[in-house]
N, C-alpha and C positions, 0 to 999 in steps of 0.2 A: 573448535571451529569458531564458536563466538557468537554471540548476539547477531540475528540476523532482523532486518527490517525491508519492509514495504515502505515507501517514502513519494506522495503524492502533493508537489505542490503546483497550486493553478497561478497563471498570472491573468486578472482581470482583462488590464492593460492590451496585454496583445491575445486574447482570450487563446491559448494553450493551457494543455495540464503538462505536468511532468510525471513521468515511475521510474525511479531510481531503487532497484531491488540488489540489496547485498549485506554485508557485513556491515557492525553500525558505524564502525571507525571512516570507514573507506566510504559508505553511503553519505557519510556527512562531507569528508572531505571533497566529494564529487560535486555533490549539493552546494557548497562554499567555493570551490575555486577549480574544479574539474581534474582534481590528480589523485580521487580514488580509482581503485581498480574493482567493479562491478561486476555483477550480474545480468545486469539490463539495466540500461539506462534510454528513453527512449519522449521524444517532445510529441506531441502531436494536440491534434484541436480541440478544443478545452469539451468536454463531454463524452469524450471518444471512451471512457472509462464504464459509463453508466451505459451508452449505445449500443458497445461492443456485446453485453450480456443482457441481451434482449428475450433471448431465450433459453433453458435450461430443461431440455427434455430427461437429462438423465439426474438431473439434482442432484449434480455434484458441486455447484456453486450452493448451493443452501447448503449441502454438510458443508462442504471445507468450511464455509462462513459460523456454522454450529461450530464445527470442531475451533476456532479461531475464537470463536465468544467466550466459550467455554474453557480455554485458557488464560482467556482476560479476566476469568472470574474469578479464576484463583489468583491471581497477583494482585486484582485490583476489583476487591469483593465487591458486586452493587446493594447500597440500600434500599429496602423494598419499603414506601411508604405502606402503612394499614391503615 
């Protein structure tokens, strides 16, 4: 199936964000010149990302986000100062 991405970019300018969610080939192409084929692609006003999860009664946004950290850890191990 292939590398899959989340792809969030904001434009100050006209203050919108973008989420562009699919395959990384096709997410990029969407992103650059709009001839991937997605999963979601969708514009809307810039914070609507942080607004929309304002609440999480059943903490399923904190795991996913565990489980999402926790696979960044193994690819891209953090250095822990002591």
């Amino acid at each position: 199936m292939g590398r899959m991405v989340f792809a969030l970019t904001l434009n100050r300018k006209k203050l919108t964000e973008r989420i562009v969610i699919g395959r990384e080939e096709e997410a990029r192409w969407q992103l650059e010149g709009g001839e991937g084929e997605v999963y979601f692609d969708e514009t809307r006003p810039l914070g609507s990302l942080l607004i929309g999860f304002d609440s999480d009664p059943g903490r399923q946004w904190n795991v996913n986000s565990m489980i999402l950290r926790e696979s960044y850890g193994k690819i891209f191990p953090v250095e822990t100062e002591q």
